[in-house]
C-alpha positions as CSV (number, residue, x, y, z in Angstrom):
1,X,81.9,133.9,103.9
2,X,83.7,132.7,100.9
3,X,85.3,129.1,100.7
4,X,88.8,128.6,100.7
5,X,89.6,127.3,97.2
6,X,93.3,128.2,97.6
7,X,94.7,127.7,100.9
8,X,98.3,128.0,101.5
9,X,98.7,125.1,103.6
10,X,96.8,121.4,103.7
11,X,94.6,121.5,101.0
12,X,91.2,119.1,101.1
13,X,87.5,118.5,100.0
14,X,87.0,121.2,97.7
15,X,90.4,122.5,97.3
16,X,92.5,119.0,96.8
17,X,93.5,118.8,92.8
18,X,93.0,115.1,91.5
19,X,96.1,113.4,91.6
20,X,93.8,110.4,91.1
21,X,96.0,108.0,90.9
22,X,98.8,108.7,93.8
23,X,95.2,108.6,96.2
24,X,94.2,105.2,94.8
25,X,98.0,103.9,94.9
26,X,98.0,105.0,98.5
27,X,94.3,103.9,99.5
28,X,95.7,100.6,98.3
29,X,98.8,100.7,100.6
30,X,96.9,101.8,103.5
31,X,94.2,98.6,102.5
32,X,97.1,96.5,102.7
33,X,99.1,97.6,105.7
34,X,101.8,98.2,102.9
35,X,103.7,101.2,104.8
36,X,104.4,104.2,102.4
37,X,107.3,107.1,101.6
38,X,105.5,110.3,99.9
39,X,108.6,111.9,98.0
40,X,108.1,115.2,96.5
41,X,110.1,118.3,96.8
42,X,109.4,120.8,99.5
43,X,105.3,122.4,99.2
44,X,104.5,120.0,96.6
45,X,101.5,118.6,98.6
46,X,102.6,115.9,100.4
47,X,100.8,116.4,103.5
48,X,97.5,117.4,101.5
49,X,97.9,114.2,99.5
50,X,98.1,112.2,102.9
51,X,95.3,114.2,104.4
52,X,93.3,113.8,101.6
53,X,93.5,110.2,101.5
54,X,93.1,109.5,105.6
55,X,90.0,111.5,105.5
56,X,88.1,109.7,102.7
57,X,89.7,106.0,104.5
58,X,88.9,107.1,108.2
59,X,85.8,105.5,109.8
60,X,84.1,104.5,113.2
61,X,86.8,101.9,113.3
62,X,89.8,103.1,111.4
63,X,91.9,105.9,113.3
64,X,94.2,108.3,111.5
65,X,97.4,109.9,113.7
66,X,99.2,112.7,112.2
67,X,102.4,113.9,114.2
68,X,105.3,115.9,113.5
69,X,108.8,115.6,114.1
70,X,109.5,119.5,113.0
71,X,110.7,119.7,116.8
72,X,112.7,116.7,117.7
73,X,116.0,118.0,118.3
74,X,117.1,115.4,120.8
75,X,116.3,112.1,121.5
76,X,113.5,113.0,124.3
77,X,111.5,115.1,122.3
78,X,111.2,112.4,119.3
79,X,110.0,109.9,122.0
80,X,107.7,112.5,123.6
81,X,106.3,112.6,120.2
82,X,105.5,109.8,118.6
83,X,104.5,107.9,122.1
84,X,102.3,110.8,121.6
85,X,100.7,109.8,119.0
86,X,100.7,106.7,120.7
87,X,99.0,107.7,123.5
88,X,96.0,109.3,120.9
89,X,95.5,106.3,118.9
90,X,95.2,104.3,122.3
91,X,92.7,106.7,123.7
92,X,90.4,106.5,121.0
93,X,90.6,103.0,120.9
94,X,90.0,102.1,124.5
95,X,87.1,104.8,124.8
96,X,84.5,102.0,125.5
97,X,87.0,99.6,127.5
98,X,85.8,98.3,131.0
99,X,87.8,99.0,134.4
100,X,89.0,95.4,134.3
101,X,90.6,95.9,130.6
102,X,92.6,99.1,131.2
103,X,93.5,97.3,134.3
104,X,95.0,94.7,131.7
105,X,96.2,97.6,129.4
106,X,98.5,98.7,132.1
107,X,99.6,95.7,133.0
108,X,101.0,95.0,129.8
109,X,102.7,98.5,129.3
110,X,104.1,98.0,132.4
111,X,105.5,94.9,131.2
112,X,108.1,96.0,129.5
113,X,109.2,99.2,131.7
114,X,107.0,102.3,130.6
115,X,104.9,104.1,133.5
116,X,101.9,104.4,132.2
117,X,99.2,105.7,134.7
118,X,95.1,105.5,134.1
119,X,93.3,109.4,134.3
120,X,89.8,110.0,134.6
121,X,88.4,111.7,131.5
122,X,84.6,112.5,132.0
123,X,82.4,109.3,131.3
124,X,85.6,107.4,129.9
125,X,89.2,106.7,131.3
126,X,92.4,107.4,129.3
127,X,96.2,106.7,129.2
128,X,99.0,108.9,129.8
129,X,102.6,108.0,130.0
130,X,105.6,109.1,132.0
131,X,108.1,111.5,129.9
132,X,109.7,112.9,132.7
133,X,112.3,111.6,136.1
134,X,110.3,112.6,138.9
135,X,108.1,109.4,138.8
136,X,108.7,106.7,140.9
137,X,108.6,104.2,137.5
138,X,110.9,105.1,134.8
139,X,110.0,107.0,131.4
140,X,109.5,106.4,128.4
141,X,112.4,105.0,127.5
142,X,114.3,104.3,123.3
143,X,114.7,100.9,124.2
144,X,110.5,100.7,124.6
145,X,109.6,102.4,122.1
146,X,109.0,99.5,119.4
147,X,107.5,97.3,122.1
148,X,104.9,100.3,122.6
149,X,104.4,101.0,118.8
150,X,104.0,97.1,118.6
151,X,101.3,97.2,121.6
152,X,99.6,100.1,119.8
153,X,99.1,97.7,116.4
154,X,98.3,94.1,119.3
155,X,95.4,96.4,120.5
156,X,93.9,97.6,117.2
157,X,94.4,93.9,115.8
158,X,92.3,92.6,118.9
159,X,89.9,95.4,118.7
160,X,89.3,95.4,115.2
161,X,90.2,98.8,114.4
162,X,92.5,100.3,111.9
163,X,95.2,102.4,112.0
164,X,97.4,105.2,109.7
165,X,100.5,106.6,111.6
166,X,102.1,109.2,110.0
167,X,105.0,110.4,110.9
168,X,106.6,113.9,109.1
169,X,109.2,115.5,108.8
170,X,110.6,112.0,109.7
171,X,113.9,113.1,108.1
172,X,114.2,115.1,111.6
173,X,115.8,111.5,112.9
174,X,118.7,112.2,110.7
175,X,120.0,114.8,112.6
176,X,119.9,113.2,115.7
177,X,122.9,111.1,117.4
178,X,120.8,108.4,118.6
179,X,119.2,108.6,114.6
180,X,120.0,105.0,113.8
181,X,118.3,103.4,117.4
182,X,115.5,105.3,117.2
183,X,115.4,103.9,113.3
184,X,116.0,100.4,114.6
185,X,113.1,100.8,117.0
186,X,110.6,102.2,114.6
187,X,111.4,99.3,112.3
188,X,110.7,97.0,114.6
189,X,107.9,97.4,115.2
190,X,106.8,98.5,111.8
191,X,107.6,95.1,110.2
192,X,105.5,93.0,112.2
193,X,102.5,96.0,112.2
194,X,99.3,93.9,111.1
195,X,96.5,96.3,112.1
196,X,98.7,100.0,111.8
197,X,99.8,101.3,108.6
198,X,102.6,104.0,108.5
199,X,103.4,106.9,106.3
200,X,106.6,108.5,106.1
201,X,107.1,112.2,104.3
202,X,109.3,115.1,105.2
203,X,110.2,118.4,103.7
204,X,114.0,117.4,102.8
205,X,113.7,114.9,100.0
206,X,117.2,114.0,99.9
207,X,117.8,113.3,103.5
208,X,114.3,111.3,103.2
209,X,114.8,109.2,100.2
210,X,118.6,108.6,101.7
211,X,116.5,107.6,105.0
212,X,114.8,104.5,102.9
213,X,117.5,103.7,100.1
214,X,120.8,103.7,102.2
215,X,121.4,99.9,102.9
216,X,122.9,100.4,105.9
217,X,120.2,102.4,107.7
218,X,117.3,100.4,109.4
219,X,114.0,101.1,107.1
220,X,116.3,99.8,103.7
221,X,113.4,98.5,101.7
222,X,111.2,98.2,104.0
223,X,108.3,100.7,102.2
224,X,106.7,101.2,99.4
225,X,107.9,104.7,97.5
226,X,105.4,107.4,95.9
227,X,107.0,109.8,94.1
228,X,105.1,113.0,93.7
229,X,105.1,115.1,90.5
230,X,103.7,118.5,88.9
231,X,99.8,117.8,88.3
232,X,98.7,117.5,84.4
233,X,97.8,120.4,83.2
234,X,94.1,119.3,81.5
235,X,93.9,118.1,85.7
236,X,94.7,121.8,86.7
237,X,92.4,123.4,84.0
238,X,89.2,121.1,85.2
239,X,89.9,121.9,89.0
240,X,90.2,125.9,87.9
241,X,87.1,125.7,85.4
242,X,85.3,124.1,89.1
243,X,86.9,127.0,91.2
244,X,85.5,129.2,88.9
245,X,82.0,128.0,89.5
246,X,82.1,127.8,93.2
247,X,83.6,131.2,93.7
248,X,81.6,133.0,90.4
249,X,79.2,131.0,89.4
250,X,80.7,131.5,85.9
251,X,83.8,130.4,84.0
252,X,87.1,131.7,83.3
253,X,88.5,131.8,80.0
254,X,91.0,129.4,78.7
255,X,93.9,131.7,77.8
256,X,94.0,133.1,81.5
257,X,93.8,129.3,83.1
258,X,97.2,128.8,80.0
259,X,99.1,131.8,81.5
260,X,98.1,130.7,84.9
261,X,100.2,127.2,84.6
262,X,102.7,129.1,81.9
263,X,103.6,131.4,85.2
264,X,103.3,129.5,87.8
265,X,104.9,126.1,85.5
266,X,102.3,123.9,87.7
267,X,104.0,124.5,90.8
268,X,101.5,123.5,93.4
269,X,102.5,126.1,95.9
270,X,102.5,129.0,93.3
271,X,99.1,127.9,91.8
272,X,97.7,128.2,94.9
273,X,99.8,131.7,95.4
274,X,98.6,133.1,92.4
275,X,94.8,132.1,92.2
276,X,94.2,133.0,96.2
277,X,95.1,136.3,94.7
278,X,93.0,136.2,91.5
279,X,90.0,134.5,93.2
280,X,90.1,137.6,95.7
281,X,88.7,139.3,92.6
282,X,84.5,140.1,92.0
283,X,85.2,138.6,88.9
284,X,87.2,135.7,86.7
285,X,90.6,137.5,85.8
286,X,91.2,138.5,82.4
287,X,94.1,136.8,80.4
288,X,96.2,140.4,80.6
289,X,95.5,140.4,84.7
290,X,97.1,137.2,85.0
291,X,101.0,138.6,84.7
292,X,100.4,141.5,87.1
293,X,99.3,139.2,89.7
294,X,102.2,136.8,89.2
295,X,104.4,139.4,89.4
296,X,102.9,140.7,92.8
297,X,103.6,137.0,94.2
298,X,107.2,136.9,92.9
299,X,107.6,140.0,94.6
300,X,106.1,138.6,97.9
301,X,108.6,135.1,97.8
302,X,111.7,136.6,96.9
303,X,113.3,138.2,99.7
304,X,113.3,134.5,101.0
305,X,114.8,133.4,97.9
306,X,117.0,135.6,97.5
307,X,118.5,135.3,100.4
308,X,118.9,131.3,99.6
309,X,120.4,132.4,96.1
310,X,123.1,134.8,97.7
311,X,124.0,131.9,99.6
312,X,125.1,130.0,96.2
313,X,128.9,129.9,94.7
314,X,129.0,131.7,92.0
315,X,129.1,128.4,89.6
316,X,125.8,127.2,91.4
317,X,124.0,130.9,90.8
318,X,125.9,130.8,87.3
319,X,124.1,127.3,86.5
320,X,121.0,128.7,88.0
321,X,120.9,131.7,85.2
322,X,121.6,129.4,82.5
323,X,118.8,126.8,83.6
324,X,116.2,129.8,84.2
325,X,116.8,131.3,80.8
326,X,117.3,128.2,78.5
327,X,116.7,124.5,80.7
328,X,119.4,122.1,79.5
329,X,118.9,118.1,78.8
330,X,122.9,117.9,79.0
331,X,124.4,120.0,82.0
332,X,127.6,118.3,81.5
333,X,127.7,118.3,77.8
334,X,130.1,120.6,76.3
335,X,127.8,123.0,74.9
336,X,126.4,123.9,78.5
337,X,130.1,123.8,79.9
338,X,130.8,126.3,77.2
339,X,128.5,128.6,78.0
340,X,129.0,129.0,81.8
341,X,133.1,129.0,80.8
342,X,133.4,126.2,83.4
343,X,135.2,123.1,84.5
344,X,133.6,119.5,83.7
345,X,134.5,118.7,87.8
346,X,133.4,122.1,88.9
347,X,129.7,122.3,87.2
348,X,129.3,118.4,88.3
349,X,130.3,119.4,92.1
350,X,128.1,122.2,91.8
351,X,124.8,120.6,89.8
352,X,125.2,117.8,92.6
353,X,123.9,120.4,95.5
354,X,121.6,122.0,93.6
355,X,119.9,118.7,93.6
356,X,120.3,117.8,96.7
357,X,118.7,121.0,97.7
358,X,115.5,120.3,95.2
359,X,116.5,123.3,93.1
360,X,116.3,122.2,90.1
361,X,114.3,119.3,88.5
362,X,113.8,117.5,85.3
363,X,110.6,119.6,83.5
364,X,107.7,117.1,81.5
365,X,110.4,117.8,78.2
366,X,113.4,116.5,80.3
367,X,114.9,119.2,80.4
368,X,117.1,120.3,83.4
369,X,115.2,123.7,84.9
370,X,114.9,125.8,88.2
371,X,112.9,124.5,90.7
372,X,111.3,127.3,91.9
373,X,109.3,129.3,89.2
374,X,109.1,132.9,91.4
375,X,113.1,132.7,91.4
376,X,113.5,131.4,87.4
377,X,111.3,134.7,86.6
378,X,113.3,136.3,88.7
379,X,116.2,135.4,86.9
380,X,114.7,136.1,83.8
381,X,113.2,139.5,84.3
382,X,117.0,140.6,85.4
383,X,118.6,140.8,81.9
């Protein structure tokens, strides 16, 4: 069976592209109990990045928890989760503890108000607590939930072990009503974390970075940031001259790896598109089967993104158009506003969203440009 040089989601080992420096920054962090923010538009490899990173740290004694808050849509579920996560880093810590110390476990859980009850699990004995009302001792509960993060760090610290908690799609919070209390509690105990580091990341980048910026919310500079950008391209060439060798055992030419990153304009998704197709192949692609493969993916993404576009007002599609044909250092300087025959207020209102939404970015030139290369070409290939 051939290896998976391309996957379309976490990418590791093998398939994980340098970004050398954003893993040692991070390691360092991690080292440190310095909690991190990875900030990156949507499928820019946040989560491979964090993978990556946690399985080259992770040891006997250092523990890494992953959880999602995709599905928190009350209150209930984001305490289910992260105590959780909770619950798994506990386990694995306490796998060798005596009768007498989960005796002592409990008793401090219990301390402040969570039911936590001791299960039998083969040789070794695990935790489990109460998310529901029919139990005699009450749930999990928001106003606990720093006081059992902070347990989770008090047992590591004693233990020796090490901890990375990361939490994403923490920007889920946001939408919550209890979003600032649940904040508050995280924060807690995140400040006074000795043992545990945290990681923070999450597929909307605005509500995220608002999440850590914001001086009124709870984690206000409280973490270290890692802003995540489009790989080098000589960093992309090496990793494809490699792929070439583990799927081939030659090597592809340098005018296909160019048109590769021209297409896909280093998009980390799209690489990955493209090549999974290409390295489907018996053989390196040629330069000239490069475009019909690109075009084979656009065609795959863009009933999403069309239907995204459609959304648009007409000045937001109309800024689009101009950015996917000729990117813009000034989209409020007069010769822009000339050409999309707009308003100064009404191109600033509208270049504001497309922002926010991560749908347009500033390219390695500066230049203003669309986001997302499948729907630029798009664009393009329309006139």
């Amino acid at each position: 069976m051939k290896k998976d040089i391309f996957p379309q989601s976490i990418a590791s080992g093998y398939a994980f592209c340098n970004r050398a420096d954003e893993r040692r920054q991070l390691k360092s962090h991690i080292n440190r109990v310095n909690h991190t923010v990875l900030v990156a538009p949507r499928r820019y490899g946040k989560s491979s990045l964090s993978h990556q990173v946690a399985s080259e740290w992770e040891s006997a004694r250092r523990i890494y928890i992953k959880i999602s808050l995709y599905s928190a849509y009350d209150e209930e579920t984001a305490l289910e989760l992260i105590a959780k996560g909770i619950q798994q880093a506990v386990r694995k810590m306490t796998s060798g503890f005596s009768m007498d110390d989960f005796r002592t476990l409990l008793a401090s859980f219990s301390g402040f108000g969570l039911n936590a009850s001791l299960t039998t699990e083969g040789a070794n004995f695990g935790i489990t607590f109460n998310f529901g009302s029919d139990s005699k001792t009450p749930a999990v509960s928001l106003t606990s939930l720093g006081e059992l993060l902070k347990s989770m760090d008090k047992i590591a610290l004693k233990g020796g072990w090490n901890i990375v908690f990361e939490m994403d799609e923490f920007q889920q919070l946001s939408s919550l009503e209890t979003s600032y209390a649940i904040e508050a509690q995280i924060r807690d105990a995140v400040q006074y974390a000795r043992a545990t580091a945290f990681i923070f990341l999450g597929s909307n980048r605005h509500l995220l970075e608002q999440m850590f910026s914001d001086k009124s919310r709870p984690f206000y500079n409280l973490c270290r940031i890692i802003r995540l950008n489009r790989i080098a391209a000589e960093d992309y060439r090496s990793h494809l001259h490699d792929a070439a060798g583990i799927q081939w055992s030659r090597n592809i030419s340098d005018e296909a790896i160019d048109r590769i990153l021209s297409l896909t304009e280093r998009h980390p998704f799209y690489i990955n598109a493209l090549c999974s197709r290409l390295w489907a192949e018996p053989e390196p692609p040629k330069p000239e089967a490069v475009a019909p493969a690109w075009s084979m993916v656009v065609d795959e993404q863009m009933p999403v993104l069309r239907n995204d576009f459609a959304r648009l007002s007409p000045t937001q599609k109309a800024i689009l158009n101009q950015l996917a044909h000729y990117p813009e250092a000034y989209v409020t300087g007069s010769g822009f506003l000339n050409r999309l025959g707009k308003a100064l207020s009404t191109v600033r209102d509208a270049f504001g969203y497309l922002k926010n939404m991560d749908m347009v970015y500033q390219n390695d030139a500066g230049l203003w440009a669309v986001m997302d290369p499948c729907l630029s070409f798009d664009l393009r290939r329309q006139r």
